[in-house]
VEXTIFI-323702 format. One record per residue (C-alpha): x, z, y; residue in three letters. Coordinates in steps of 0.1 Angstrom, whole numbers, plus 5000, padded with zeros to 4 digits. Layout:
N
      X      Z      Y   res
      X      Z      Y   ALA
...
! end
This chain:
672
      X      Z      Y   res
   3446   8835   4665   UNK
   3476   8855   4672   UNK
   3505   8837   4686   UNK
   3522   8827   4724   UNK
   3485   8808   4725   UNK
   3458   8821   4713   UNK
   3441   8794   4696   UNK
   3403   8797   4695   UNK
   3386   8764   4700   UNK
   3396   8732   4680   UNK
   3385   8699   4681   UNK
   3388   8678   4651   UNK
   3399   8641   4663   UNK
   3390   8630   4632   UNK
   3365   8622   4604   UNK
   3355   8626   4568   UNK
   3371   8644   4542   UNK
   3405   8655   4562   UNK
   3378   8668   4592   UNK
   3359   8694   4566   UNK
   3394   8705   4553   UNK
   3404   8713   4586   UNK
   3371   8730   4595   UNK
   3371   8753   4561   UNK
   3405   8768   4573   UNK
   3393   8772   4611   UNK
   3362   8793   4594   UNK
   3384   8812   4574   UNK
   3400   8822   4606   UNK
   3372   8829   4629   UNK
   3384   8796   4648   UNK
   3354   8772   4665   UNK
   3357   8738   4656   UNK
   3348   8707   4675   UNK
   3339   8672   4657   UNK
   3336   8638   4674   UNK
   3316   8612   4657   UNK
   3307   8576   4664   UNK
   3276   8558   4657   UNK
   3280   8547   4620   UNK
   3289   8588   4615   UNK
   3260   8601   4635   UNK
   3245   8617   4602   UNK
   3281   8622   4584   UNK
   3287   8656   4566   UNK
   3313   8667   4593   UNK
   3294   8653   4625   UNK
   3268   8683   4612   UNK
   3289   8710   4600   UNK
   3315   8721   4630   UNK
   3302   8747   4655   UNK
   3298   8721   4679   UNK
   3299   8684   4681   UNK
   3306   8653   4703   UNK
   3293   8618   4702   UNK
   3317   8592   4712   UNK
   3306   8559   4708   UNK
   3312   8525   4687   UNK
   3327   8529   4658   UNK
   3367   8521   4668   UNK
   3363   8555   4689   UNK
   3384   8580   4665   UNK
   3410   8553   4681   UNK
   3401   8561   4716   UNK
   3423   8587   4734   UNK
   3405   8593   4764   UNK
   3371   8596   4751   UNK
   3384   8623   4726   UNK
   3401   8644   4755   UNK
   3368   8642   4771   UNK
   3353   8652   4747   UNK
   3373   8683   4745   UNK
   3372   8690   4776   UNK
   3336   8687   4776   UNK
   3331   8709   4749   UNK
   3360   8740   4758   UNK
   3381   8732   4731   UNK
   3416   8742   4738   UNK
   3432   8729   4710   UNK
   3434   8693   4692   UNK
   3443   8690   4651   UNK
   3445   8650   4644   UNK
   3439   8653   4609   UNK
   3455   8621   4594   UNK
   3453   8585   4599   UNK
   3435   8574   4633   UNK
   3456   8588   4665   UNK
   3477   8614   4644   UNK
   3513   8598   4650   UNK
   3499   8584   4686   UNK
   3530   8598   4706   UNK
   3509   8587   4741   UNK
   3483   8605   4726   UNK
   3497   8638   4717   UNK
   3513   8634   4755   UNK
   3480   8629   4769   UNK
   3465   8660   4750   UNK
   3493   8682   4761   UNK
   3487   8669   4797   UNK
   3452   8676   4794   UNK
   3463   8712   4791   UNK
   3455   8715   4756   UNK
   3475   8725   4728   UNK
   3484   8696   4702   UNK
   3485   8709   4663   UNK
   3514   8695   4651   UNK
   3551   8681   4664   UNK
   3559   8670   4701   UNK
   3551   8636   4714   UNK
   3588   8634   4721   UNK
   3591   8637   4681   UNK
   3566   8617   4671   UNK
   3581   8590   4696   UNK
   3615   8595   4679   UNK
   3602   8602   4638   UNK
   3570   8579   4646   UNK
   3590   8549   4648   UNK
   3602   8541   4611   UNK
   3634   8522   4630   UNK
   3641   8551   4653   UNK
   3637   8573   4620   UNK
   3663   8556   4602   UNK
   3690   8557   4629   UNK
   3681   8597   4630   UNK
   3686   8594   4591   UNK
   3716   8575   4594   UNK
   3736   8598   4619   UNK
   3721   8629   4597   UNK
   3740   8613   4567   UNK
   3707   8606   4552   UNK
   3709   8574   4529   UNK
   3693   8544   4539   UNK
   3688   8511   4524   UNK
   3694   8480   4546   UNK
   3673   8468   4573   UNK
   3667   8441   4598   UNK
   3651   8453   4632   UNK
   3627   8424   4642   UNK
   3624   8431   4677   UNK
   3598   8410   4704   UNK
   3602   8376   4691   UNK
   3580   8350   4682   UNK
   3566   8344   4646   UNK
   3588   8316   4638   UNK
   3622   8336   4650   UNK
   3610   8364   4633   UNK
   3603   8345   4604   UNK
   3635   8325   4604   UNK
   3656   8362   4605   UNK
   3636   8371   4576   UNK
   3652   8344   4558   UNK
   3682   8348   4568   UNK
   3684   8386   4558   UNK
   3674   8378   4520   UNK
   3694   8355   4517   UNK
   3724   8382   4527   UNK
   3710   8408   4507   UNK
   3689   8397   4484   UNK
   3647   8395   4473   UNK
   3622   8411   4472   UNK
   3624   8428   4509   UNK
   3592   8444   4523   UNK
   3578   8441   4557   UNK
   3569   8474   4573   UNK
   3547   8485   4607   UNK
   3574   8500   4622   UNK
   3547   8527   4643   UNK
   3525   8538   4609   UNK
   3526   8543   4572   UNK
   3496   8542   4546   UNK
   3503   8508   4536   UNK
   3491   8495   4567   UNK
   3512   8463   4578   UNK
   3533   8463   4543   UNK
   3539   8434   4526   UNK
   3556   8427   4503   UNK
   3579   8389   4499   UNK
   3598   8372   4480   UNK
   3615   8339   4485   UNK
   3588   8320   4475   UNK
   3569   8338   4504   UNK
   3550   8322   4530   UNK
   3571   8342   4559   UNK
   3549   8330   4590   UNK
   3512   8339   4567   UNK
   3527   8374   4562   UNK
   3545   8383   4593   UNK
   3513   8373   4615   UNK
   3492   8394   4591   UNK
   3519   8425   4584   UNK
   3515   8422   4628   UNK
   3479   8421   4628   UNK
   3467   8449   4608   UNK
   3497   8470   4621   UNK
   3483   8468   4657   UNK
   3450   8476   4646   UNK
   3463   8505   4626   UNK
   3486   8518   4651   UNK
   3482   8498   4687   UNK
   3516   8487   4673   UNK
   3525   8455   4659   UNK
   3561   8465   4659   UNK
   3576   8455   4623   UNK
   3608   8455   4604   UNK
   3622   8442   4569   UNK
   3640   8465   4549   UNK
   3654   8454   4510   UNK
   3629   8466   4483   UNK
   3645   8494   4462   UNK
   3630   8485   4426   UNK
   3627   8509   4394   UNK
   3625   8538   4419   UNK
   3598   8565   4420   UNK
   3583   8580   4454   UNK
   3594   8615   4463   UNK
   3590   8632   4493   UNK
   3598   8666   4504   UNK
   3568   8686   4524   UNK
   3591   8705   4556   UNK
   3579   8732   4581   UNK
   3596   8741   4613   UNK
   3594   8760   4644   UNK
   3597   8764   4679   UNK
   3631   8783   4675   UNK
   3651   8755   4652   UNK
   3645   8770   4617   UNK
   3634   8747   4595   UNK
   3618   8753   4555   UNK
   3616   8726   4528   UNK
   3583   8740   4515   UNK
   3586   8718   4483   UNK
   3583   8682   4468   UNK
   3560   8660   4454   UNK
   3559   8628   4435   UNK
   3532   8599   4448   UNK
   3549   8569   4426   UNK
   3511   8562   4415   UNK
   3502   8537   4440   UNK
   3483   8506   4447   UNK
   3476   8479   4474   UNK
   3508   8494   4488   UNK
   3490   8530   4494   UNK
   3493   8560   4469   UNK
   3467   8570   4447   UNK
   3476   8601   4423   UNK
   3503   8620   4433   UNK
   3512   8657   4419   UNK
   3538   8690   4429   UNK
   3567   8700   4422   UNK
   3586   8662   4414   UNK
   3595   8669   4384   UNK
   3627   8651   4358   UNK
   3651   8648   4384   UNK
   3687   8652   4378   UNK
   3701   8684   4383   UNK
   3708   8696   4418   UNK
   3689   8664   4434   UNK
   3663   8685   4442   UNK
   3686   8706   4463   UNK
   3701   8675   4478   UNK
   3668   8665   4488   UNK
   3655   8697   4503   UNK
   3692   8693   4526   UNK
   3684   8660   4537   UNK
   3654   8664   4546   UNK
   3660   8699   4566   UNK
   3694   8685   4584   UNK
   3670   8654   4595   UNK
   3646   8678   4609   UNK
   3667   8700   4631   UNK
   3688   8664   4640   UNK
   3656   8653   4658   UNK
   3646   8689   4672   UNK
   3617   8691   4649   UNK
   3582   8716   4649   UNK
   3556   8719   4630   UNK
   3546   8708   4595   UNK
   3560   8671   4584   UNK
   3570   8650   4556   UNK
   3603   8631   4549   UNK
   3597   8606   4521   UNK
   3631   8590   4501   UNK
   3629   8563   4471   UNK
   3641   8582   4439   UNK
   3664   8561   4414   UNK
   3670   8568   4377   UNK
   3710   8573   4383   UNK
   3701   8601   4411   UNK
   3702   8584   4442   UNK
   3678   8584   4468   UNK
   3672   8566   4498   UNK
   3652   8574   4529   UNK
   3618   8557   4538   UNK
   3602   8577   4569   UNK
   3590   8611   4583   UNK
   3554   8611   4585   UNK
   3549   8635   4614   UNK
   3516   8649   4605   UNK
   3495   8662   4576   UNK
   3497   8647   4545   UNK
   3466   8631   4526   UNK
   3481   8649   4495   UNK
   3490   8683   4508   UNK
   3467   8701   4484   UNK
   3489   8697   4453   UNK
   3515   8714   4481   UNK
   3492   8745   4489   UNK
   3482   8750   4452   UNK
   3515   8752   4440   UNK
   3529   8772   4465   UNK
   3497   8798   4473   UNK
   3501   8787   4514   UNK
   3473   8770   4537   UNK
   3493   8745   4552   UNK
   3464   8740   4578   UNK
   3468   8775   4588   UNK
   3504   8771   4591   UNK
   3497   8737   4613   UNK
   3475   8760   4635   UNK
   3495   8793   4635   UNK
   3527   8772   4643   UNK
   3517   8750   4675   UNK
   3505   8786   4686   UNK
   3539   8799   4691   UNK
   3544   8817   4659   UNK
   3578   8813   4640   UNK
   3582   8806   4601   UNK
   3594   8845   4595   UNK
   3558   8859   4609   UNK
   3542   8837   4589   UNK
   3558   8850   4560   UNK
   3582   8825   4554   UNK
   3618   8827   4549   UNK
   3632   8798   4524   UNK
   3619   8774   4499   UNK
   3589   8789   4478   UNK
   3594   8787   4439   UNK
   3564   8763   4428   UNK
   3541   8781   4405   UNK
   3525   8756   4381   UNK
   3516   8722   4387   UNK
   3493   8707   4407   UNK
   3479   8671   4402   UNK
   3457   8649   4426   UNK
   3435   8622   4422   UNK
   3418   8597   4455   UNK
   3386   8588   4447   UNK
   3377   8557   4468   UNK
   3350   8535   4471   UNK
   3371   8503   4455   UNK
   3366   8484   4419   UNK
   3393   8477   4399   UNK
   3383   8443   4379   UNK
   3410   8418   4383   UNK
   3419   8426   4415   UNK
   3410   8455   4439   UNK
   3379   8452   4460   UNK
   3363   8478   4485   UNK
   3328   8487   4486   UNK
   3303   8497   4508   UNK
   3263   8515   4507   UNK
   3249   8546   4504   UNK
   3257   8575   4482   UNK
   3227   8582   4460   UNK
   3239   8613   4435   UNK
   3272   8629   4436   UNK
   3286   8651   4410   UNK
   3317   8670   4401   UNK
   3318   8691   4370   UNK
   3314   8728   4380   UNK
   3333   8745   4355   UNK
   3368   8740   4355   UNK
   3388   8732   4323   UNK
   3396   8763   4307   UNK
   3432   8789   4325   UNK
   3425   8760   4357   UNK
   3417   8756   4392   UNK
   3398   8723   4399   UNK
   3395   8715   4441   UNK
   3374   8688   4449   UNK
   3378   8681   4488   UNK
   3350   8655   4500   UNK
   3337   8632   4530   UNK
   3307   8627   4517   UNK
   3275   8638   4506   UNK
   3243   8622   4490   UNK
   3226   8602   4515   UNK
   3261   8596   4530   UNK
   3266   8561   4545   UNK
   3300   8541   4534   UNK
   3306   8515   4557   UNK
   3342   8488   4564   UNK
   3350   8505   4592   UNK
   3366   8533   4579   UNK
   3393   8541   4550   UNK
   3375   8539   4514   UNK
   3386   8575   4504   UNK
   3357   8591   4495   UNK
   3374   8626   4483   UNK
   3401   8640   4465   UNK
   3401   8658   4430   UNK
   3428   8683   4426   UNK
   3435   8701   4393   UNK
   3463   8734   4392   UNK
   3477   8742   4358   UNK
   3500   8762   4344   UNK
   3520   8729   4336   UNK
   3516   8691   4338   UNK
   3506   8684   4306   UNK
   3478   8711   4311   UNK
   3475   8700   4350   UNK
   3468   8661   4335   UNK
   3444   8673   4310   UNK
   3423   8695   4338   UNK
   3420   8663   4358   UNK
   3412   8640   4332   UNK
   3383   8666   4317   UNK
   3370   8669   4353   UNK
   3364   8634   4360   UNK
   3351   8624   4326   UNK
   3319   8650   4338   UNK
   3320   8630   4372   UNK
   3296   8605   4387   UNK
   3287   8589   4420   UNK
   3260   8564   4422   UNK
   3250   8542   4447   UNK
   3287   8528   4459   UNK
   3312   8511   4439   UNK
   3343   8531   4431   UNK
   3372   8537   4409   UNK
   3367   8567   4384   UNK
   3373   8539   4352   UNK
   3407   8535   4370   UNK
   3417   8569   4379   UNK
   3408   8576   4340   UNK
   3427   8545   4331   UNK
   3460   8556   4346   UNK
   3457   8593   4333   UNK
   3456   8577   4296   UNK
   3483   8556   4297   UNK
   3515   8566   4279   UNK
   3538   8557   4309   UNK
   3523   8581   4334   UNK
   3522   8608   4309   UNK
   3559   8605   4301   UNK
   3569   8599   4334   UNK
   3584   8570   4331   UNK
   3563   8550   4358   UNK
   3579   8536   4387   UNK
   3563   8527   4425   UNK
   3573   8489   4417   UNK
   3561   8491   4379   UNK
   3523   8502   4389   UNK
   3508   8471   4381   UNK
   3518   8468   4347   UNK
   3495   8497   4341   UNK
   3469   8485   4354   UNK
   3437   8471   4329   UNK
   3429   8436   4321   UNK
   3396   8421   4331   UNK
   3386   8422   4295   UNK
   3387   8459   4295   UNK
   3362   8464   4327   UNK
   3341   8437   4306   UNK
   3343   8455   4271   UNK
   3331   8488   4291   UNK
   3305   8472   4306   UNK
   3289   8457   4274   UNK
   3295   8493   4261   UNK
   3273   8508   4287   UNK
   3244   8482   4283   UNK
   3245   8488   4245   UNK
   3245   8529   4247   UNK
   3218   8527   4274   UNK
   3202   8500   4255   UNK
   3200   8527   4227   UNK
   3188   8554   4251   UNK
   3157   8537   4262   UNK
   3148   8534   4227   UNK
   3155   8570   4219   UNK
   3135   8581   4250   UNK
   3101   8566   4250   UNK
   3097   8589   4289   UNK
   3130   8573   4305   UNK
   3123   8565   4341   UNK
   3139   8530   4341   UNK
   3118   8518   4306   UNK
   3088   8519   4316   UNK
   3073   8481   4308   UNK
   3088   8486   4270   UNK
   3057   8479   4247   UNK
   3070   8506   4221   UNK
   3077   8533   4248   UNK
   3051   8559   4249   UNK
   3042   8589   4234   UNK
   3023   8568   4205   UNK
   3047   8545   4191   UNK
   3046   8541   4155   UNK
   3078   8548   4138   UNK
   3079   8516   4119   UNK
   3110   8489   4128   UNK
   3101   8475   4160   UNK
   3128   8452   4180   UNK
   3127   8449   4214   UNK
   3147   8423   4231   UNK
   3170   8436   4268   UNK
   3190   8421   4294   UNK
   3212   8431   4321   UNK
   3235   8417   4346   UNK
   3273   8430   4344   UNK
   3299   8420   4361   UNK
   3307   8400   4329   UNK
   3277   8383   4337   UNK
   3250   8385   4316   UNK
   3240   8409   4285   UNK
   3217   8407   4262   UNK
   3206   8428   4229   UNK
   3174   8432   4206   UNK
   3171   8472   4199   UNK
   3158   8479   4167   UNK
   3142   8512   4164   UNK
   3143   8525   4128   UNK
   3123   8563   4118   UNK
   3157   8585   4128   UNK
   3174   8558   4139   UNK
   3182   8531   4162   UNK
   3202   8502   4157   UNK
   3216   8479   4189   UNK
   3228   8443   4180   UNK
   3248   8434   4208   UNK
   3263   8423   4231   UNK
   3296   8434   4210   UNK
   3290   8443   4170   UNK
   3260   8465   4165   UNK
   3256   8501   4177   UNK
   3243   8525   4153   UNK
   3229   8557   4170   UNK
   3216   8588   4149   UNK
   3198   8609   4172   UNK
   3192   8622   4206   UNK
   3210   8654   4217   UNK
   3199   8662   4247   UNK
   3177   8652   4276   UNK
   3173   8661   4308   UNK
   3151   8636   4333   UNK
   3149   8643   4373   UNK
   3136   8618   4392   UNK
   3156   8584   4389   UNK
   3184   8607   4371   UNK
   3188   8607   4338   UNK
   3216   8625   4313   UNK
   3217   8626   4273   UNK
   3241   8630   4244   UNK
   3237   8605   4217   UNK
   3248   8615   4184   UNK
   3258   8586   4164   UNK
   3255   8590   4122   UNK
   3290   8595   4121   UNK
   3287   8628   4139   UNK
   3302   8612   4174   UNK
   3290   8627   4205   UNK
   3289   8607   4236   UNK
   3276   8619   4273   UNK
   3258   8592   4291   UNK
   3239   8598   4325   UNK
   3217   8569   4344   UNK
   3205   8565   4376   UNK
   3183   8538   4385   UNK
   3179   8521   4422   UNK
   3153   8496   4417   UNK
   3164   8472   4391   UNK
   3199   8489   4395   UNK
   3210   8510   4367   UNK
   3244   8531   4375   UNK
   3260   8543   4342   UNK
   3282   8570   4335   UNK
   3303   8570   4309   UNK
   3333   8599   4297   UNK
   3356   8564   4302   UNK
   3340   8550   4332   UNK
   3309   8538   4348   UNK
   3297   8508   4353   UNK
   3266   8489   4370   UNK
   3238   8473   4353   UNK
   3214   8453   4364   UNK
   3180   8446   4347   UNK
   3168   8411   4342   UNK
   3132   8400   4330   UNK
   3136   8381   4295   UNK
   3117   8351   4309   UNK
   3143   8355   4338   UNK
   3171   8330   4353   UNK
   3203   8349   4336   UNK
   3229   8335   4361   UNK
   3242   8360   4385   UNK
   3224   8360   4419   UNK
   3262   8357   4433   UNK
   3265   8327   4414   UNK
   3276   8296   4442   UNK
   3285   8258   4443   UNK
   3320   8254   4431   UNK
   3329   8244   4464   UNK
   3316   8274   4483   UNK
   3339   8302   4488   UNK
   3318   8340   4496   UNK
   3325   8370   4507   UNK
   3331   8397   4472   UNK
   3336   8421   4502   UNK
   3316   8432   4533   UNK
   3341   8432   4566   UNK
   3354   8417   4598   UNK
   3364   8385   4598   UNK
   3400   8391   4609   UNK
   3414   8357   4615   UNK
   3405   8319   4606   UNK
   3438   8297   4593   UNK
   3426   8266   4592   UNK
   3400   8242   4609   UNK
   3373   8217   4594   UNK
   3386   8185   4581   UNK
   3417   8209   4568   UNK
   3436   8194   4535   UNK
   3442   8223   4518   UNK
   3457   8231   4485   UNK
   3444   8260   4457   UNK
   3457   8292   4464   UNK
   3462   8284   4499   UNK
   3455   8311   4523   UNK
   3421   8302   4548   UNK
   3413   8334   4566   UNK
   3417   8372   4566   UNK
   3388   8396   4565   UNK
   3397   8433   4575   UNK
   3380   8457   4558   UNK
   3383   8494   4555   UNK
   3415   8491   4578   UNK
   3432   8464   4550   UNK
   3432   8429   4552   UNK
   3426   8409   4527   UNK
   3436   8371   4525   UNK
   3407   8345   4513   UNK
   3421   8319   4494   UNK
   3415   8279   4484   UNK
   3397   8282   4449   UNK
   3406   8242   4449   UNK
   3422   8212   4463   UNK
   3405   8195   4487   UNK
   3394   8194   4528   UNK
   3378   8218   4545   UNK
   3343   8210   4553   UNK
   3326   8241   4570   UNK
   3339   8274   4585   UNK
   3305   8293   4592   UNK
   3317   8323   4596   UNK
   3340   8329   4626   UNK
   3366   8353   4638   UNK
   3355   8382   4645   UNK
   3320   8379   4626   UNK
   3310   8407   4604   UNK
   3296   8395   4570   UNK
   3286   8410   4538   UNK
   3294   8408   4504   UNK
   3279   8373   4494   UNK
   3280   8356   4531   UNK
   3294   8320   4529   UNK
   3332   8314   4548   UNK
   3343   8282   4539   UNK
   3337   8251   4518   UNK
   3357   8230   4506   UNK
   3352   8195   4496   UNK
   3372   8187   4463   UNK
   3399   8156   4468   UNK
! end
């Protein structure tokens, strides 16, 4: 690598899908590449793939500073990249690297420090003549003060206000209130999850901007003061507080914002002495204004709609930057005219029902679509592969899928085609949603707002209507493919069965809860009477059988095509749908119908696998429905267990700190 440094050796301080990104670029330049790995990522895709690797322990290790700088020293590295998330705004750590006499990829420690600190930020943004909305600075104070000044501030300026981790972004720590809020529950839990995010539990309050979209401008500096806005991009798309599709260029903003944007964010940069690649992120309202939010001092989960739309390798520039080299010998000069538009889409292992839940297992069959939609560029940027082990410790994001068009119109379409031919089996996940938001009219016209997200989200009848829909078309395959690998005990399935009607009775477990239909097979024909109205399918496509994999196209008498692909673990039957997929599960007929997850009334479970983060209340507890009674962190988010009921607590079996699985008993509650 040519430079002030030569860079030859790099190790990855990170995991997953951000650590193969970085390690495709470092092969692209001849550069070795280091990975670390704990013990719940001893068989992980990027553990395998670097030239050489690094074991480092229990699985909070990607947090551990020391052990990482052994490891590079260990291994001759003489470079770090942080990828994202984990230690990548750690100023003490980017210190220590430098210290170690390596060379850190990406902006001082005295930066990070300075930009790392969302408070610090704002005063930069502030004297820069950046807009900012208005903030209170909680300081060291005790959960009642800090509570109290909470109050105190909405009442000045008015609800809802949102409680940031002052040393972090990615959602972690934000929460947001209004004045029905209960301040002490979500200052002590915004604390919490911040210091386990960011050894921080440094927060502050700013007022919520509403009706505004998320744009933030993607910068590149170097070591002599110039600076580049490299181009924006619009993440308004978001859940649980953290972003979810996100695209490039930002697109219907009034005229000249874009410019205004680009000058913010540059005089905010050289204000704070700035190197390396970064991101400064505003709130975008309809009359033009903007306000800032933070500069995330690292690389950017969504950079890839950045480097399609502008033909760079931001990792490249990362690595050819913290060697020495300015913006002009790497070819740049001033803001690059976006060519296209890109679009982006985080596939994570979560289920969107009626609320959002993460999941956890093993990834059985993985598939993206290999041909792109026609005049497009389709990306697919992954942490996992099959056999891959999803566990709570880490972030759900399984990959990205990125499609490139010529505009976004054509750039939505190439995504939505793309992950209509998609499937992943054995782990829960959100394809139906990421399909869901592409379809709806809002998002398409651009009318969407960060605030507004959940309004397009889909009812619980619409996960239960797909799910009936799955059970009924794969009802309809077993009866149209006498071979199928998970219809084996059928009566009528072989080779011989006479084409004369014949019904056969099936049921499954949804999470609807139970399905049933009777499958009548008529001589070119099959006919499938519930669990909706009945299903009339003509014939049978295609077929294709591997193992437990299945995938067909039913043709329907009205000359409808539909794709459906199976794969069966055990008496699981994964589903995949153009809309969704969904999981089945096969009940005898003679069997007990009632879900397995089925409890007392009285008996609160776990929907999740995780850590139990912190206990609220203590047996013999009055309690009221709703009520909050502990906190279980999983995947680095908490999530607050609530009261199903009035009544006094009776049992607490599981305690802080205990890690339980999806179904383990936490509380019960005797009713009042």
């Amino acid at each position: 690598m040519s430079g002030e440094r030569p860079i030859k050796r790099i190790l990855i301080a990170n995991r997953g899908e951000i650590a193969r990104r970085i390690m495709r670029t470092c092969h692209h330049l001849g550069i070795e590449t280091v990975s670390v790995y704990t013990d719940v990522d001893a068989h992980a895709p990027h553990a395998r793939e670097a030239t050489f690797s690094e074991a480092i322990g229990e699985p909070e290790s990607y947090l551990a500073s020391e052990k990482i700088i052994a490891a590079a020293q260990r291994s001759g590295a003489d470079s770090v990249h942080p990828g994202y998330g984990f230690l990548s705004e750690n100023a003490n750590f980017a210190a220590a690297v430098k210290d170690a006499g390596l060379c850190w990829i990406g902006p001082s420690s005295e930066t990070i420090e300075r930009l790392g600190s969302k408070t610090s930020a704002k005063e930069i943004a502030r004297s820069s003549n950046v807009p900012v909305s208005p903030t209170l600075l909680i300081g060291t104070c005790s959960v009642e003060e800090a509570s109290r000044k909470i109050s105190e501030f909405g009442a000045s300026v008015g609800y809802p206000l949102v409680i940031k981790a002052a040393a972090g972004g990615g959602g972690r720590g934000m929460r947001f209130i209004d004045s029905s809020s209960s301040l002490v529950v979500e200052v002590e839990s915004a604390r919490r999850e911040a210091l386990k995010a960011f050894k921080s539990d440094e927060i502050f309050v700013e007022k919520c901007i509403t009706g505004a979209r998320h744009i933030e401008v993607q910068i590149a500096a170097d070591i002599t003061g110039a600076v580049v806005a490299l181009g924006t991009r619009d993440c308004s798309l978001q859940r649980s507080n953290q972003k979810i599709i996100e695209e490039a260029p930002a697109i219907n903003l009034k005229p000249g914002t874009e410019e205004k944007l680009f000058e913010a964010a540059t005089a905010l940069a050289r204000k704070s002495r700035y190197s390396n690649l970064g991101t400064v992120e505003f709130l975008y309202t309809s009359d033009g204004s903007f306000y800032f939010l933070e500069v995330n001092t690292r690389l950017q989960v969504e950079h890839p709609v950045t480097e399609l739309v502008t033909g760079l390798d931001l990792v490249e520039l990362q690595i050819r930057l913290a060697a020495g080299e300015t913006l002009a010998a790497c070819g740049i000069f001033s803001s690059p005219q976006p060519r296209g538009h890109a679009i982006e889409a985080r596939w994570c292992a979560e289920e969107f029902t009626d609320r959002f839940v993460t999941a956890t297992g093993v990834v059985l069959d993985l598939h993206i679509p290999s041909e792109p939609p026609h005049g497009a560029i389709v990306r697919f940027d992954r942490g996992v592969e099959p056999c891959s082990v999803v566990s709570h410790y880490y972030d759900s994001l399984i990959g990205k899928v990125i499609a490139h068009s010529s505009n976004r119109e054509q750039a939505i379409s190439a995504l939505d085609e793309t992950l209509s031919g998609a499937r992943l089996s054995g782990v829960r996940n959100n394809r139906n949603l990421l399909l869901h938001l592409l379809r709806t009219n809002s998002f398409k016209e651009l009318t969407h707002t960060v605030d507004r997200t959940k309004a397009l989200l889909p009812g619980p009848e619409a996960h239960r209507a797909g799910g009936e829909t799955a059970h009924a078309l794969t009802a309809a395959l077993r009866s149209l493919s006498p071979r199928s690998v998970w219809a084996q005990n059928g009566p009528w399935l072989s080779e011989q069965a006479p084409d004369a009607r014949l019904s056969y009775p099936w049921r499954t477990r949804g999470d609807g809860g139970a399905l049933e239909s009777s499958t009548t097979k008529l001589p070119t024909s099959v006919v499938v009477s519930g669990p909706r109205d009945s299903t009339i399918v003509g014939t049978l496509s295609a077929l294709f059988i591997k193992g437990p994999l299945q995938q067909a196209v039913l043709t329907q008498e009205n000359g409808e095509r539909i794709s459906i692909t199976t794969f069966r673990d055990g008496e699981t039957l994964w589903v995949h749908l153009p809309f969704g997929s969904y999981v089945l599960e096969e009940v005898g007929i003679g069997d007990n119908v009632q879900s397995s997850a089925k409890r007392a009334a009285n008996e609160i479970r776990s929907s999740i696998p995780g850590k139990v983060a912190a206990v609220l209340v203590g047996v013999g507890d009055v309690v009221e429905e709703g009520a909050v009674l502990l906190v279980l962190d999983s995947m680095k988010m908490e999530h607050p267990i609530r009261a199903s009921m009035n009544g006094r607590v009776s049992s607490l079996p599981a305690p802080v700190g205990s890690i339980v699985g999806s179904g383990t008993p936490l509380v019960t509650i005797d009713p009042s």
